[in-house]
C-alpha positions as CSV (number, residue, x, y, z in Angstrom):
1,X,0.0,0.0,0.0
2,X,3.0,2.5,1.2
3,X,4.5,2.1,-2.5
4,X,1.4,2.5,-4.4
5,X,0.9,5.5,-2.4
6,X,4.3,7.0,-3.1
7,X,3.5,5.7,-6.6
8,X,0.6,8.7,-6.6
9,X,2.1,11.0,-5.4
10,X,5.2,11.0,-8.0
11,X,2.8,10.8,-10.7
12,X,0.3,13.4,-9.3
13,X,3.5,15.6,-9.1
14,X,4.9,14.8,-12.6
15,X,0.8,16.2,-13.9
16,X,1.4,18.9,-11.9
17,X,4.8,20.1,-13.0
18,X,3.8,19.2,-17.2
19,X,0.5,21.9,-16.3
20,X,3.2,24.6,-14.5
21,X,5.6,24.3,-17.2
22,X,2.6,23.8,-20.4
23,X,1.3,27.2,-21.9
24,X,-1.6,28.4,-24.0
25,X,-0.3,28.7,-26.6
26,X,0.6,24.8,-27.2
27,X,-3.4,24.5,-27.8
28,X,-4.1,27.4,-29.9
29,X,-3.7,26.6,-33.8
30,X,-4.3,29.8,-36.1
31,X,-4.7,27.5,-39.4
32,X,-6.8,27.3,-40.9
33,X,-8.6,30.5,-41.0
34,X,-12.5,30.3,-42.0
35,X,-14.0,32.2,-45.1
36,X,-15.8,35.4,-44.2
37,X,-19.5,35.3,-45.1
38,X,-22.0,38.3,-44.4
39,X,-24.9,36.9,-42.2
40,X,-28.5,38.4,-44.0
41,X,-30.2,40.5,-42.0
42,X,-32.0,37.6,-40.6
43,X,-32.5,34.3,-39.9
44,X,-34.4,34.1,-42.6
45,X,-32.5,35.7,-45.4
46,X,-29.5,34.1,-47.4
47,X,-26.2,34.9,-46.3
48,X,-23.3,36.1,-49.1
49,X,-22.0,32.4,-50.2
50,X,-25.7,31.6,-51.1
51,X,-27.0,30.0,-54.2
52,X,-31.0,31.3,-54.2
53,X,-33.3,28.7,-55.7
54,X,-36.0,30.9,-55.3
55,X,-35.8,34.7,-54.8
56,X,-39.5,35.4,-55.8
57,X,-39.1,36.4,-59.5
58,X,-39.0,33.5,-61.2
59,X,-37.9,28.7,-62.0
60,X,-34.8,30.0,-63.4
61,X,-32.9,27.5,-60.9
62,X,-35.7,24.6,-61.8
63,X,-36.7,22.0,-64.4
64,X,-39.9,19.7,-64.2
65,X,-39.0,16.3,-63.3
66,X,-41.0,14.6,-66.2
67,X,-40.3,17.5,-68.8
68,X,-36.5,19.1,-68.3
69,X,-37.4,21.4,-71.6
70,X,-40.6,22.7,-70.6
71,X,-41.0,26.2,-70.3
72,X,-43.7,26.8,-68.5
73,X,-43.3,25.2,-64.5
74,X,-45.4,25.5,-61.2
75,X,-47.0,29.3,-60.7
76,X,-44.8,31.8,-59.8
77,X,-46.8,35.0,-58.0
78,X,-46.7,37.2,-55.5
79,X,-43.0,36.4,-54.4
80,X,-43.9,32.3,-54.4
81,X,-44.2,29.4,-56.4
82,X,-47.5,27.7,-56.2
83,X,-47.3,23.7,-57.2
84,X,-49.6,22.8,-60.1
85,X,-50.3,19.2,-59.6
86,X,-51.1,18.9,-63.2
87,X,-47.1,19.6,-64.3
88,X,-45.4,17.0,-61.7
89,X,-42.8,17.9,-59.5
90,X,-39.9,20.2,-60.3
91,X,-36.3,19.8,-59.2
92,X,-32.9,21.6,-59.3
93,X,-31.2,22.3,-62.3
94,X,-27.7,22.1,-60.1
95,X,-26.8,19.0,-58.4
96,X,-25.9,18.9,-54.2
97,X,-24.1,16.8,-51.9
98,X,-23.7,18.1,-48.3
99,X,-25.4,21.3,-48.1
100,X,-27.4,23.8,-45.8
101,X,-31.0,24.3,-47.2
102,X,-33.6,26.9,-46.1
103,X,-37.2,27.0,-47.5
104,X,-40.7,28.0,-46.5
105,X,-44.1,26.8,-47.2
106,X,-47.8,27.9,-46.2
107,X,-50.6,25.7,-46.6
108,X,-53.8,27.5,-48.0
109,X,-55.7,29.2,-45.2
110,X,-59.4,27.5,-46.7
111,X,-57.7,23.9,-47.0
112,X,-59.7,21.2,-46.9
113,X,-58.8,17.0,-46.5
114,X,-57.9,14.8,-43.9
115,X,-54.6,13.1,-43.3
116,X,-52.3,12.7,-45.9
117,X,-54.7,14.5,-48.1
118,X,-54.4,17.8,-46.3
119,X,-51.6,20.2,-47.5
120,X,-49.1,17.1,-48.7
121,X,-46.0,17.7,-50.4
122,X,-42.5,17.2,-49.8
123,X,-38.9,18.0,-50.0
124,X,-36.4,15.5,-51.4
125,X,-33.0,16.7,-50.4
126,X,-31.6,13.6,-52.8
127,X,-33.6,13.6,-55.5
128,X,-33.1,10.2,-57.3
129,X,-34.7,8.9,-60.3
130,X,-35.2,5.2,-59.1
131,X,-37.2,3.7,-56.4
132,X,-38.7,6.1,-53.9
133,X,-37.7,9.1,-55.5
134,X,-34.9,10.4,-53.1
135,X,-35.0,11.4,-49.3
136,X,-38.1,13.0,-48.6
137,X,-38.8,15.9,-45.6
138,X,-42.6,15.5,-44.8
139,X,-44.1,18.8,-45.9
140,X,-48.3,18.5,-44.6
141,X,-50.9,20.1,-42.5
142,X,-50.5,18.9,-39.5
143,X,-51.6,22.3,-37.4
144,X,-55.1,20.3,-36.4
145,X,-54.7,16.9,-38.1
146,X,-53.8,13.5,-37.4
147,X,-51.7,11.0,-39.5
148,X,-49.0,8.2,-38.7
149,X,-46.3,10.4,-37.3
150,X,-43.5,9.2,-39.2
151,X,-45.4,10.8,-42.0
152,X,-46.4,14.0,-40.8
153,X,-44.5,17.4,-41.3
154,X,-41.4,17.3,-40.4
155,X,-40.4,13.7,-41.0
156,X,-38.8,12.1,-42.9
157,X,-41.1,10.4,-44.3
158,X,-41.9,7.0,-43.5
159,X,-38.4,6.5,-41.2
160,X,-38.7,9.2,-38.4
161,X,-41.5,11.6,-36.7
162,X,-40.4,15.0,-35.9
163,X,-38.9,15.3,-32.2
164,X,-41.8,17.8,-32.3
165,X,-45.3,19.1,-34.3
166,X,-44.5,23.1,-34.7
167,X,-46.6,23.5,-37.5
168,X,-48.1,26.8,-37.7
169,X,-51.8,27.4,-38.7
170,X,-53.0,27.3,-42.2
171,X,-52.3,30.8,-44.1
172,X,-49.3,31.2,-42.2
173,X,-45.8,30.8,-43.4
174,X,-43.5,27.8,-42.0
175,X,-39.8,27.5,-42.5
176,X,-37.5,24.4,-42.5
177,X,-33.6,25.3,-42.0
178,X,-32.1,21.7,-43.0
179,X,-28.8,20.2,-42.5
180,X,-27.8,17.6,-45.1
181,X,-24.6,15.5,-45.0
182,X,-25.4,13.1,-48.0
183,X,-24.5,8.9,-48.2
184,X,-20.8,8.0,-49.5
185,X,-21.0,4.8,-50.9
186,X,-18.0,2.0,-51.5
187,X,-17.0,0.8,-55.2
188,X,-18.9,-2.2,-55.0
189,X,-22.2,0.1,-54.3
190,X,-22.1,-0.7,-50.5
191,X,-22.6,2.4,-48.1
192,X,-19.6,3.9,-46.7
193,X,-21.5,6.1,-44.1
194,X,-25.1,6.6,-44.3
195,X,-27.1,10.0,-44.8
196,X,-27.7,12.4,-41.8
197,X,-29.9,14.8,-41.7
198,X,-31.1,17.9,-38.9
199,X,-33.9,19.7,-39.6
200,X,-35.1,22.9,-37.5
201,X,-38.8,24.1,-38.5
202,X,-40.4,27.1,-37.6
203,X,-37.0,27.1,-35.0
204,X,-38.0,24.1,-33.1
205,X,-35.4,21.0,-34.0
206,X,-37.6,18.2,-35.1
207,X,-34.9,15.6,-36.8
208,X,-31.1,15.5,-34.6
209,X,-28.8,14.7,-36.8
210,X,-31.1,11.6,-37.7
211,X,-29.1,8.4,-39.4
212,X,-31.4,7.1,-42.5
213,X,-31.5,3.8,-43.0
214,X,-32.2,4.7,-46.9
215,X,-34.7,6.3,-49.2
216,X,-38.5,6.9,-48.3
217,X,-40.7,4.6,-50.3
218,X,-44.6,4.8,-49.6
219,X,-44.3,1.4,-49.2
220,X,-41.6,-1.3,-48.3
221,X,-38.6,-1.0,-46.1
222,X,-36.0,1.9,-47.1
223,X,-33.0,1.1,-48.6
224,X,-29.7,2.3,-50.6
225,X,-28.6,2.3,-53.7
226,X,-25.4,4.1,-54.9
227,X,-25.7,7.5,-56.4
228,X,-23.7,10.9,-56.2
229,X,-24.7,14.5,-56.3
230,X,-28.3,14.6,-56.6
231,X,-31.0,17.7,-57.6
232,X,-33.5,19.3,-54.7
233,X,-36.6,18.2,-55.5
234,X,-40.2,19.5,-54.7
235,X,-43.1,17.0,-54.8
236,X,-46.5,17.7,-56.5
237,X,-48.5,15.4,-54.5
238,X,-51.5,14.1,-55.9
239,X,-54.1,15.0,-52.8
240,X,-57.4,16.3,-53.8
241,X,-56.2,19.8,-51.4
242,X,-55.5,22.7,-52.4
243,X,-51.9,23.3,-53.6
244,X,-49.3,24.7,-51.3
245,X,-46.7,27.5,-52.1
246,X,-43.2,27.7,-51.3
247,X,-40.7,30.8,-51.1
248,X,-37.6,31.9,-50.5
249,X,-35.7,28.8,-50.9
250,X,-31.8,29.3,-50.5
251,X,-28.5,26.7,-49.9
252,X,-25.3,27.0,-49.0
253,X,-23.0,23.6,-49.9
254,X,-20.6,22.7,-47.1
């Protein structure tokens, strides 16, 4: 016991003479120094390094899905986009991997439905042209209506409910600020690390940095298949509702 004691001691004093004789500067590094970017004036509006999707004049950034040439796209009014569920959904032009994505929506103040026929849309933040369609964020009316919670807004859809249900009331706007860190996959198509996801809406977190176990199929389990750099995609969803709008709709790739 006497030598493990004395044992302490010499090492308790070895710690304390490394801390007298350390200083700060051994743990301060001044490499490398982070790019300057101008914050917008809010929360809300797109700092200097973003590219805007949407800026409330015009699809400039955005193709239909099922007609790339097509001139005319969803309805663009009044500083938003309206979907027209007659056209199909539109994606990016410009492909993403890891980026940080802000977009807001408002559900029609007269809409009308029940469960996933109330308000639906979505927002693939891998658009794929296979399978489920990508990884979809649940985009619904769920201010005063029920559905299976791994499909309500702020899902992602069909793998995990929302942490919480902000949703604001029909006629009001809603905003999703969206971390995306996308899949890497192996040569032989196996996934290297899976996609992860955090999603703040209307500035309540409701996915933490969430590990998909794949796509978001309507039906079926999800799973992977090996892609790269993939569009944004916006769903028209074919509900009997009302269609939704979406504005100001900026990203930032990390």
């Amino acid at each position: 016991m006497k030598y493990l004691f004395i044992t302490a001691l010499l090492a308790g004093a070895t710690i304390s003479a490394s801390a007298q004789t350390a200083k700060p500067e051994d743990t301060e590094f001044y490499t490398p120094v982070p790019a300057v970017v101008s914050p917008g004036k809010t929360s809300c509006d797109a700092p200097s390094d973003a590219i805007i999707l949407f800026g409330g004049k015009n699809l400039d950034e955005w193709v239909l899905v099922n007609d790339s040439t097509a001139a005319k796209k969803w309805l663009v009014a009044g500083g938003a986009i309206t979907v027209d569920k007659k056209k199909g959904d539109i994606q990016t032009k410009r492909k993403f991997t890891d980026f940080q994505l802000h977009i807001e929506y408002r559900i029609p103040a007269d809409i009308e439905g029940s469960g996933q026929g109330r308000g639906n849309s979505g927002i693939f933040l891998a658009a794929l042209p296979w399978g489920a369609g990508g990884y979809e964020l649940q985009v619904l009316d769920n201010y005063n209506n029920k559905t299976y919670t791994n499909g309500q807004a702020g899902s992602m859809y069909k793998q995990s409910p929302p942490l919480m249900n902000a949703c604001r009331k029909p006629g009001e706007w809603n905003t999703y600020d969206v971390v995306w860190t996308a899949p890497r996959f192996n040569e032989d198509g196996s996934v290297k690390t899976p996609a992860r996801v955090t999603a703040i809406h209307n500035g309540v977190l409701v996915q933490n940095n969430y590990e998909l176990k794949g796509d978001t199929p309507y039906i079926g389990a999800p799973q992977y298949r090996k892609h790269g750099a993939a569009p944004i995609k916006l769903q028209s969803h074919g509900d009997p509702s009302k269609p939704i709008s979406y504005r100001n709709i900026w990203v930032r790739s990390l």
